[in-house]
Every structure is written in structure tokens, then in C-alpha cells.
PyMOL Python script that loads the backbone (N, CA, C, O; Angstrom):
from pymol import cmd

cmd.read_pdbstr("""\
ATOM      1  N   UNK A   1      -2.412 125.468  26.020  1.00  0.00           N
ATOM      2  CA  UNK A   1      -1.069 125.100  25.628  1.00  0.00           C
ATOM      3  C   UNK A   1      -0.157 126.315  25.769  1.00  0.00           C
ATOM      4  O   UNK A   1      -0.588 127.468  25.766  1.00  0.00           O
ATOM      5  N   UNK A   2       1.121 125.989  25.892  1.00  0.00           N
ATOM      6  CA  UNK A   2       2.149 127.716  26.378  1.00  0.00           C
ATOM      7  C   UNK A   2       2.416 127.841  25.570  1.00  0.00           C
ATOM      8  O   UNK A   2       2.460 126.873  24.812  1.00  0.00           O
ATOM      9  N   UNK A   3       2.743 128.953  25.187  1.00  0.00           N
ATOM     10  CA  UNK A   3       3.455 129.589  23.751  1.00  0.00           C
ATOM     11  C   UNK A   3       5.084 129.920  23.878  1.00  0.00           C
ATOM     12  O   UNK A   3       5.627 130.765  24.589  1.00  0.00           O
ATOM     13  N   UNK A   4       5.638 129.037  23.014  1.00  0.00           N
ATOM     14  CA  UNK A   4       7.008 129.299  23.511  1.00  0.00           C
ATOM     15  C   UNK A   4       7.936 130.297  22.500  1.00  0.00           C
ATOM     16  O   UNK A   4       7.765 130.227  21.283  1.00  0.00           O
ATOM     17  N   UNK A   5       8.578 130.901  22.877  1.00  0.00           N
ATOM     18  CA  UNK A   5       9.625 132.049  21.841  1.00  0.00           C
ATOM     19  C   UNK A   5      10.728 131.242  22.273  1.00  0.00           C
ATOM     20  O   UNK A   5      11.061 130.448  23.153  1.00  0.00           O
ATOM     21  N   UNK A   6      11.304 132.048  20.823  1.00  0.00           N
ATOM     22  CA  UNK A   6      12.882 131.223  20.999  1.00  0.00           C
ATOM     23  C   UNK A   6      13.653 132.253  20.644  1.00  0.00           C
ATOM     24  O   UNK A   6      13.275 132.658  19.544  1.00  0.00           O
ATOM     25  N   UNK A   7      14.511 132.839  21.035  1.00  0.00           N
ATOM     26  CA  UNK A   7      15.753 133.783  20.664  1.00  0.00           C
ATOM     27  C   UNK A   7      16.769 133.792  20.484  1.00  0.00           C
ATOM     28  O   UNK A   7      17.186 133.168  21.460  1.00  0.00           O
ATOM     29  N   UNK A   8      18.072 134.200  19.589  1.00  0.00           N
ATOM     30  CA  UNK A   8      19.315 133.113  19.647  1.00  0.00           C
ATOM     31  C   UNK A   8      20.303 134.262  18.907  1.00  0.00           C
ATOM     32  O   UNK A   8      19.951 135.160  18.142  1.00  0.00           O
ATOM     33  N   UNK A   9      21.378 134.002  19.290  1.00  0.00           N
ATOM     34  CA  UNK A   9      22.535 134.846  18.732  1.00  0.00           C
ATOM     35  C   UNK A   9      23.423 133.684  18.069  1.00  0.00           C
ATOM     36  O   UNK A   9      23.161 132.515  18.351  1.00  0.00           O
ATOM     37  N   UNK A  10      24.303 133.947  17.331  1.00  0.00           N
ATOM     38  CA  UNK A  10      24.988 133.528  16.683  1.00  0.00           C
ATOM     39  C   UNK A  10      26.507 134.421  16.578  1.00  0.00           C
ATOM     40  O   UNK A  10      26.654 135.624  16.792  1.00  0.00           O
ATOM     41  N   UNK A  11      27.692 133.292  16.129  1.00  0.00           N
ATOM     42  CA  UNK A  11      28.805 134.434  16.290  1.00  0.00           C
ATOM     43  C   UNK A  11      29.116 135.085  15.145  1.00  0.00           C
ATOM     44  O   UNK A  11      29.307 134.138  14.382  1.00  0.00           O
ATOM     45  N   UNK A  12      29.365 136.469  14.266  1.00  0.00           N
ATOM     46  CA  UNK A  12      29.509 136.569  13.648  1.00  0.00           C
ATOM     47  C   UNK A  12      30.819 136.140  12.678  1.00  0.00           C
ATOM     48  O   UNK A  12      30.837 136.600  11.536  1.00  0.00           O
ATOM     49  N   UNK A  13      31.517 135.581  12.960  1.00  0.00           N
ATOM     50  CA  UNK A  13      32.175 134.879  12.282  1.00  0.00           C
ATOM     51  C   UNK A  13      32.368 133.586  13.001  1.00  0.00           C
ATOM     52  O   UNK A  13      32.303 133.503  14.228  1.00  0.00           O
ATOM     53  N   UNK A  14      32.638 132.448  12.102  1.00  0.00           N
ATOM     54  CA  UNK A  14      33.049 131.334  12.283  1.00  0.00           C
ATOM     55  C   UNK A  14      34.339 130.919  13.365  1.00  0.00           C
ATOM     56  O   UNK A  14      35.498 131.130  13.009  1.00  0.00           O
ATOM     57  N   UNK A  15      34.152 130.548  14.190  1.00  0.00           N
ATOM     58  CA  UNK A  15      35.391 130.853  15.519  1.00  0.00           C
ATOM     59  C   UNK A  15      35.335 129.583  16.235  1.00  0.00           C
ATOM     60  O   UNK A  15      34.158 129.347  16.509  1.00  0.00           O
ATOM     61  N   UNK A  16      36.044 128.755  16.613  1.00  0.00           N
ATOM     62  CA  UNK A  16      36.611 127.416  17.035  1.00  0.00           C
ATOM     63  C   UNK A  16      35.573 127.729  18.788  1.00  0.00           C
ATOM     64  O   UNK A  16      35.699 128.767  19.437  1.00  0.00           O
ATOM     65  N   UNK A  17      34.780 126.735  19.137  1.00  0.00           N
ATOM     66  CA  UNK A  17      34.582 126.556  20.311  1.00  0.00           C
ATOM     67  C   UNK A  17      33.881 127.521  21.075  1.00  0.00           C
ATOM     68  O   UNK A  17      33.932 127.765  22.281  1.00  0.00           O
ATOM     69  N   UNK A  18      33.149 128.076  20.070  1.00  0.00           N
ATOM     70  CA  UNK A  18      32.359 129.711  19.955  1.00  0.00           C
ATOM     71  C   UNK A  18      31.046 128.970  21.003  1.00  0.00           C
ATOM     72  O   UNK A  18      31.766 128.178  21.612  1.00  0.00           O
ATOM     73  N   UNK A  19      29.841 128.768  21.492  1.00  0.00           N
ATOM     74  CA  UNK A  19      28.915 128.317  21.224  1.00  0.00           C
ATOM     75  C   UNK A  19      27.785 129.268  20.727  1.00  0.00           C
ATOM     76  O   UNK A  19      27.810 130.494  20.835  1.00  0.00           O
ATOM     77  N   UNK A  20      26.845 128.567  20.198  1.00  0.00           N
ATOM     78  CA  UNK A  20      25.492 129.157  19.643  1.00  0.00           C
ATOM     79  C   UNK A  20      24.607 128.966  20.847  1.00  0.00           C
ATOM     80  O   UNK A  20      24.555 127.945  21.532  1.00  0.00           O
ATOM     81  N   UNK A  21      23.797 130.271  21.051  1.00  0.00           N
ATOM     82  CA  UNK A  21      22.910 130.630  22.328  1.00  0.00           C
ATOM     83  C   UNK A  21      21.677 130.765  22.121  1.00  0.00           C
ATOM     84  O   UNK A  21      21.386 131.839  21.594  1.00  0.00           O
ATOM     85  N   UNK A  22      20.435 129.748  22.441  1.00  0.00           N
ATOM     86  CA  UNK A  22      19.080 129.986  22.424  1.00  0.00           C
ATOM     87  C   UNK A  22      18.388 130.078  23.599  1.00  0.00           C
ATOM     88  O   UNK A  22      18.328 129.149  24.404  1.00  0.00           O
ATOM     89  N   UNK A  23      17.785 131.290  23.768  1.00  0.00           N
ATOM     90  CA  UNK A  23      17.137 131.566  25.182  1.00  0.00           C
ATOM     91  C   UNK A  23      15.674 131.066  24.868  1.00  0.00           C
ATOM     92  O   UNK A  23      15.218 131.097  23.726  1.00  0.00           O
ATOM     93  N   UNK A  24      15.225 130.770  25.566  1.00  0.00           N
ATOM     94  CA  UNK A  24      13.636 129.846  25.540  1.00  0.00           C
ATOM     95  C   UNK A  24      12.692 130.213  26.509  1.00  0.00           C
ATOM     96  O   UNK A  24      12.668 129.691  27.624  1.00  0.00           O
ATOM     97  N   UNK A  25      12.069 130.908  26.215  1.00  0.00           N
ATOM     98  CA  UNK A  25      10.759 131.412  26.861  1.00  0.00           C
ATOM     99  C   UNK A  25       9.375 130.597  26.695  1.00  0.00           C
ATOM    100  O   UNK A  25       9.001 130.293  25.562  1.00  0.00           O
ATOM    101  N   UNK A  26       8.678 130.275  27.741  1.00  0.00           N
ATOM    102  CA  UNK A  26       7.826 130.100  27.872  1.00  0.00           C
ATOM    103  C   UNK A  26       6.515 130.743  28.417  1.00  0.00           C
ATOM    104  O   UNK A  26       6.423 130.823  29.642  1.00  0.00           O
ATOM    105  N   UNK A  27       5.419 131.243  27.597  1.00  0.00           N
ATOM    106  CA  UNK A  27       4.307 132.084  28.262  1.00  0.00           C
ATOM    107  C   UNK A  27       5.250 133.114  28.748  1.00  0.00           C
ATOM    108  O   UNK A  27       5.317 133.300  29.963  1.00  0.00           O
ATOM    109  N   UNK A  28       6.049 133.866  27.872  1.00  0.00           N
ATOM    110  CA  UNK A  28       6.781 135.441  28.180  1.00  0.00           C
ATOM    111  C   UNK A  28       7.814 135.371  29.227  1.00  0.00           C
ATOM    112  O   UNK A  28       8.646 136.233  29.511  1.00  0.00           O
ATOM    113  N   UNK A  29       7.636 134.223  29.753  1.00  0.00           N
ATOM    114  CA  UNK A  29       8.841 134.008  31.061  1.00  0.00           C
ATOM    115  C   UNK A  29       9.787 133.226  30.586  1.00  0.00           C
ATOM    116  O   UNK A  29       9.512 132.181  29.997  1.00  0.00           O
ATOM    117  N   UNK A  30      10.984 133.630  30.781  1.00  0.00           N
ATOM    118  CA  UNK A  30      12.653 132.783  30.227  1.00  0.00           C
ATOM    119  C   UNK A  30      12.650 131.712  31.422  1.00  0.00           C
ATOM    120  O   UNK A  30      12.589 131.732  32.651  1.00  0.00           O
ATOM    121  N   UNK A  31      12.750 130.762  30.385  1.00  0.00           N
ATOM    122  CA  UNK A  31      12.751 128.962  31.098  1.00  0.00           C
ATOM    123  C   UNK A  31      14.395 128.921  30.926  1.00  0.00           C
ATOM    124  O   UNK A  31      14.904 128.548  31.983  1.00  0.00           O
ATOM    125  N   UNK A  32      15.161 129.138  30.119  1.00  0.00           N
ATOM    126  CA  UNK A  32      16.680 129.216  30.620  1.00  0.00           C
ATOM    127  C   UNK A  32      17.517 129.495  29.072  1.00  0.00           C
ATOM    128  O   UNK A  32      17.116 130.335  28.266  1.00  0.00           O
ATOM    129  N   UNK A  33      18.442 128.835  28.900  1.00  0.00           N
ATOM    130  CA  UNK A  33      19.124 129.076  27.279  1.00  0.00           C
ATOM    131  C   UNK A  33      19.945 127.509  27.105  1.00  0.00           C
ATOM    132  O   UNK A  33      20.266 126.681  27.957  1.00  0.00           O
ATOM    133  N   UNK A  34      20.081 127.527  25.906  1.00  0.00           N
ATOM    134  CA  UNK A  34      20.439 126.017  25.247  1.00  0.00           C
ATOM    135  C   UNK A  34      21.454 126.732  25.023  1.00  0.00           C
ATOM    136  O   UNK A  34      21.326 127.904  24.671  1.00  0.00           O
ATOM    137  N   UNK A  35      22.959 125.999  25.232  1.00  0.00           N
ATOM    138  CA  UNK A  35      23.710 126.392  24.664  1.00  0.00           C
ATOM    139  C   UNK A  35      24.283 125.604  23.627  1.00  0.00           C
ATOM    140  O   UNK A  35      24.343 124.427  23.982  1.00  0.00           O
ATOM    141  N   UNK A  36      24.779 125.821  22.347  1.00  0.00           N
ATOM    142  CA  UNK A  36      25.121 124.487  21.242  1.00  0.00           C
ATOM    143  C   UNK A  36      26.933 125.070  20.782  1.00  0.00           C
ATOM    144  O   UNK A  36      27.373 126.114  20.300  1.00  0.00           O
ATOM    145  N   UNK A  37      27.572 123.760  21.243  1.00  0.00           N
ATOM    146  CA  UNK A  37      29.097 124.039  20.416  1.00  0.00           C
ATOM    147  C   UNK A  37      28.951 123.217  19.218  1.00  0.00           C
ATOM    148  O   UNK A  37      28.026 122.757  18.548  1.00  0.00           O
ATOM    149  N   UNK A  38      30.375 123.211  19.212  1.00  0.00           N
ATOM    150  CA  UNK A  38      31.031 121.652  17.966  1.00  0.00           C
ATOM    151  C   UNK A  38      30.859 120.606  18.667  1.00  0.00           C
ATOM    152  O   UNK A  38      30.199 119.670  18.215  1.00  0.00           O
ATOM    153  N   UNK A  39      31.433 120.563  19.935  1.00  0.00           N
ATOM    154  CA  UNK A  39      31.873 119.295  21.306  1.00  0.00           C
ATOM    155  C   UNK A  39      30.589 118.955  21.483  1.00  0.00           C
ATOM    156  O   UNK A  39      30.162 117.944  20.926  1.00  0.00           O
ATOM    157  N   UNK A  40      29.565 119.932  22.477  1.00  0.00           N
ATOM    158  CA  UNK A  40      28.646 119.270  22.828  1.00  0.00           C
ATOM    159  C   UNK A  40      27.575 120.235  23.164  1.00  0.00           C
ATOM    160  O   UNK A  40      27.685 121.350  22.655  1.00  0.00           O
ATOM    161  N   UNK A  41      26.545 120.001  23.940  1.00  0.00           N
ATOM    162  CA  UNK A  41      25.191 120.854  23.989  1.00  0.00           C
ATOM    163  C   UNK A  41      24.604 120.940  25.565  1.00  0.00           C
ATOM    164  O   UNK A  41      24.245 119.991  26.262  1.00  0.00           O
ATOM    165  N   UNK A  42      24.616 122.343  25.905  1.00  0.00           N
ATOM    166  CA  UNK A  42      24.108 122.140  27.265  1.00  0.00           C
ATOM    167  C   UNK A  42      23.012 123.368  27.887  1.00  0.00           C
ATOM    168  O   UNK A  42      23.095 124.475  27.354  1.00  0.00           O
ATOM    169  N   UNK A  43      22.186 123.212  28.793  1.00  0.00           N
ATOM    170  CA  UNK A  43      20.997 123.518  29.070  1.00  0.00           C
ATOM    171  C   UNK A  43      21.367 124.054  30.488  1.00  0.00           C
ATOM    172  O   UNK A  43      21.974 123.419  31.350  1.00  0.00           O
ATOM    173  N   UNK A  44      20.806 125.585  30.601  1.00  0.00           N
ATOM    174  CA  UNK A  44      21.811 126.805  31.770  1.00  0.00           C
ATOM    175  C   UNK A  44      20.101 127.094  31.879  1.00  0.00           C
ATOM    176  O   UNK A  44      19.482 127.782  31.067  1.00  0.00           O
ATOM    177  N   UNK A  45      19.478 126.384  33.110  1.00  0.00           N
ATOM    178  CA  UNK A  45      17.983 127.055  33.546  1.00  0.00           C
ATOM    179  C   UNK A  45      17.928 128.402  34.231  1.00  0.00           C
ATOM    180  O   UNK A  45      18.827 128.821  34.960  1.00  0.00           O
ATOM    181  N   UNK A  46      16.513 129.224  33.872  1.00  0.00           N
ATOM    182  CA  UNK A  46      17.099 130.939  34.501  1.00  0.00           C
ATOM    183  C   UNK A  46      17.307 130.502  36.237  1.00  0.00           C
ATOM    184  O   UNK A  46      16.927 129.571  36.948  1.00  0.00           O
ATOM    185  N   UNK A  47      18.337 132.060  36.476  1.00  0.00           N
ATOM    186  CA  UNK A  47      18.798 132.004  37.585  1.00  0.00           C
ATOM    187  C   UNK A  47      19.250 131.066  38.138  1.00  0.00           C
ATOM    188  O   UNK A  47      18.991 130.723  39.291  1.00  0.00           O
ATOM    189  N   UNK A  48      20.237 130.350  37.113  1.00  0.00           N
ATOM    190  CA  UNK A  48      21.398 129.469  37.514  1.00  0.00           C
ATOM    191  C   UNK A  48      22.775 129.722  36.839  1.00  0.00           C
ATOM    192  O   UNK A  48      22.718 130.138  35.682  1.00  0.00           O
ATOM    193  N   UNK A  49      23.811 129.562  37.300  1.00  0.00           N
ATOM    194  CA  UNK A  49      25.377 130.049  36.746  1.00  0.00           C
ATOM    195  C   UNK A  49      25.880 128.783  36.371  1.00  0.00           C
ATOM    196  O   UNK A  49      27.067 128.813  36.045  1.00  0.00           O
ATOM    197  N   UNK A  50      24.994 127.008  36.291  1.00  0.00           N
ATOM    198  CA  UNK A  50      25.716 126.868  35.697  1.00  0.00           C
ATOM    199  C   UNK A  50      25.006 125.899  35.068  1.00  0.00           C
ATOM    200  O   UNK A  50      23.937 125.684  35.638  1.00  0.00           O
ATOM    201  N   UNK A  51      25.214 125.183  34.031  1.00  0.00           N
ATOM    202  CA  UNK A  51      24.192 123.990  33.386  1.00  0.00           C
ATOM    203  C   UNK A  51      24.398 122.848  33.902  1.00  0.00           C
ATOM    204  O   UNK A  51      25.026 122.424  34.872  1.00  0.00           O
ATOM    205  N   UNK A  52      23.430 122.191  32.664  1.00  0.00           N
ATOM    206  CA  UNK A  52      23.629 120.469  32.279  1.00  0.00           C
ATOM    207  C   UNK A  52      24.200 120.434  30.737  1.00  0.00           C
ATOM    208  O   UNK A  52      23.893 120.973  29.673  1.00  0.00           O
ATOM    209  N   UNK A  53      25.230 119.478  31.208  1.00  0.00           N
ATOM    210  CA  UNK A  53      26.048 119.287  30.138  1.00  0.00           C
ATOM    211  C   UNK A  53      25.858 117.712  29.596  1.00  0.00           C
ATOM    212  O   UNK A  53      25.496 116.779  30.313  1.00  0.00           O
ATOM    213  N   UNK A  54      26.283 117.598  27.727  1.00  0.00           N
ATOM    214  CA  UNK A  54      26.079 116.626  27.432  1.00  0.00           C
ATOM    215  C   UNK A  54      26.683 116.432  26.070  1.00  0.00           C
ATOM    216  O   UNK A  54      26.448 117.258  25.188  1.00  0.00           O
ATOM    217  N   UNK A  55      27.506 115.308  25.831  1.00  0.00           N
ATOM    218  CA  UNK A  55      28.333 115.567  25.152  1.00  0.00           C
ATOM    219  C   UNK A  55      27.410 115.261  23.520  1.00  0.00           C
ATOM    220  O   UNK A  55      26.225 114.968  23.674  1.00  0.00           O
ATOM    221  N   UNK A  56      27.971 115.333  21.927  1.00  0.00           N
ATOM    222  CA  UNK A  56      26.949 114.819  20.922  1.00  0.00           C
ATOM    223  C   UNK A  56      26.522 113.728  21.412  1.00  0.00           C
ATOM    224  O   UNK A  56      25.308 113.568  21.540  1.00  0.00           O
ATOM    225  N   UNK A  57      27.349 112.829  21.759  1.00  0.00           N
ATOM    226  CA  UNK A  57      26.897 111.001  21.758  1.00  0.00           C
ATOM    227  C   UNK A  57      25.900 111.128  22.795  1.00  0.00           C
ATOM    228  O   UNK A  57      24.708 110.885  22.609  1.00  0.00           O
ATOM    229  N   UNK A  58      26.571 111.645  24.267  1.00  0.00           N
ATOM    230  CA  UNK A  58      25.523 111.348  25.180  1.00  0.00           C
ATOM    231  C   UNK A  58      24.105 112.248  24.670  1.00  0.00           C
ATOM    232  O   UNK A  58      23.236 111.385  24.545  1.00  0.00           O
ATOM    233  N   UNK A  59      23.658 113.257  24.413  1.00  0.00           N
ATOM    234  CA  UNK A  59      22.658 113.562  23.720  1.00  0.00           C
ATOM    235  C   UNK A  59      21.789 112.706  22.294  1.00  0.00           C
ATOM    236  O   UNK A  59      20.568 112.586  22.183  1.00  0.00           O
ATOM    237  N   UNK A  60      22.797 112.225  21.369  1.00  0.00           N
ATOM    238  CA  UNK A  60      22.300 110.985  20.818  1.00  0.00           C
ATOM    239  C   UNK A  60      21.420 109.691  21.961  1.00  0.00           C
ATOM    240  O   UNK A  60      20.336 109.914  22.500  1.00  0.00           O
ATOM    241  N   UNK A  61      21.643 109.325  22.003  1.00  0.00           N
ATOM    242  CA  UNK A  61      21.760 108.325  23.233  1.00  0.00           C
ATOM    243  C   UNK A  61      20.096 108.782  23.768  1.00  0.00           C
ATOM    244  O   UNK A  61      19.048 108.250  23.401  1.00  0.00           O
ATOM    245  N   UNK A  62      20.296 110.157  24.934  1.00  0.00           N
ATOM    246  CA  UNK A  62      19.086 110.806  25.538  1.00  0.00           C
ATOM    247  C   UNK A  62      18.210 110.340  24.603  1.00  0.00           C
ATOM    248  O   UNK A  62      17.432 109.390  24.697  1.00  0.00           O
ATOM    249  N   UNK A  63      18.404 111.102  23.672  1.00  0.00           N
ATOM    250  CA  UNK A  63      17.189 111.741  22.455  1.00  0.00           C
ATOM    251  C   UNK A  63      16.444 110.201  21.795  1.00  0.00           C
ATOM    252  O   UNK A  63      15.271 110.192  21.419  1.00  0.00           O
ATOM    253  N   UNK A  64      17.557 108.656  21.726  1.00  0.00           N
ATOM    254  CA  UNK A  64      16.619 107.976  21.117  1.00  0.00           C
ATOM    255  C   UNK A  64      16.269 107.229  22.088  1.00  0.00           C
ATOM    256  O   UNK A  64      15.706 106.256  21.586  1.00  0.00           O
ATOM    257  N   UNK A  65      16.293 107.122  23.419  1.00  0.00           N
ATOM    258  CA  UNK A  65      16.037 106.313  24.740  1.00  0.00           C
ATOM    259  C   UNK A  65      14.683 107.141  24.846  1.00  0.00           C
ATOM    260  O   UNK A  65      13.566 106.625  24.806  1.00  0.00           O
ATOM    261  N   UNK A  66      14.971 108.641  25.003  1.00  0.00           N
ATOM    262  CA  UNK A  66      13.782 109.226  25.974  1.00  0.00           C
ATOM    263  C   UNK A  66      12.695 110.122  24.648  1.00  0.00           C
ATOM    264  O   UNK A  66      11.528 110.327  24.982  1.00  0.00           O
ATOM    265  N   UNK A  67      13.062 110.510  23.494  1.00  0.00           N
ATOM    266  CA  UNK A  67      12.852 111.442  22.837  1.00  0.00           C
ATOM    267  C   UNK A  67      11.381 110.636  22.122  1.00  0.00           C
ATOM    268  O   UNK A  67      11.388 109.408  22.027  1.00  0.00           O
ATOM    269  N   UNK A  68      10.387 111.298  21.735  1.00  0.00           N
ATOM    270  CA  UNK A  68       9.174 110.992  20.846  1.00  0.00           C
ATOM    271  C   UNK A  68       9.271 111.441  19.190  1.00  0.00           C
ATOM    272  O   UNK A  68       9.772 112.455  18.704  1.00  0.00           O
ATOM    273  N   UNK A  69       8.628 110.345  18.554  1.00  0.00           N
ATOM    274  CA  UNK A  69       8.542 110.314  16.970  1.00  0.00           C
ATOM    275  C   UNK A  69       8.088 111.221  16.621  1.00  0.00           C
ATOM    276  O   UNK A  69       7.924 111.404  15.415  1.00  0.00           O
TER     277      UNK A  69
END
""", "prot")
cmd.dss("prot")
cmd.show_as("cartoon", "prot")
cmd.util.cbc("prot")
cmd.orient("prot")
């Protein structure tokens, strides 16, 4: 099974449209970073400039169509 790390910054103060950044490693190698706003949530794989985007709802939606109990 891979061992995954998770790493993440946060902004130090509370700031409109800031997002929150989790980089995600898998087996010591960076699989890419989650990025999380207010609006919505999106997924930037390494050595790419730009993501997948998805708004709360459409991520609602994903998560109970495709997501496990």
C-alpha cells in the first residue's frame, strides 16, 4: 500500500478568496496540490500550470455519484 504525506499552508490571516494549499505526496513523490477556496476546490497535478476545477456543488455532486462510504 503507498504511504501518502500531506503538507499544507494556510494564510495567516483570514483574507477574502485566499485559497488553502495541500501538496500530496505519494511514496515521497508529489502527486500534485489540492487547492481549497470559499467558491470552490481544485486539483493542479505535478508539472502542470494549471488544474481541474470544481465548483462546492459540482464537487458535492462528484463526491456522492462517484465517492465510497
Amino acid at each position: 500500500m503507498a504511504k501518502h504525506d500531506i503538507y499544507f499552508t494556510m494564510p495567516q490571516k483570514i483574507v477574502l478568496n485566499k485559497d488553502v494549499e495541500f501538496e500530496i505526496y505519494s511514496n515521497e513523490v508529489k502527486s500534485g496540490t489540492l487547492k481549497i477556496s470559499k467558491g470552490s476546490i481544485k486539483w493542479v497535478p505535478v508539472n502542470r500550470s494549471y488544474g481541474h476545477h470544481l465548483s462546492w456543488e459540482e464537487f458535492d455532486e462528484l463526491m456522492q455519484k462517484e465517492g465510497q462510504r
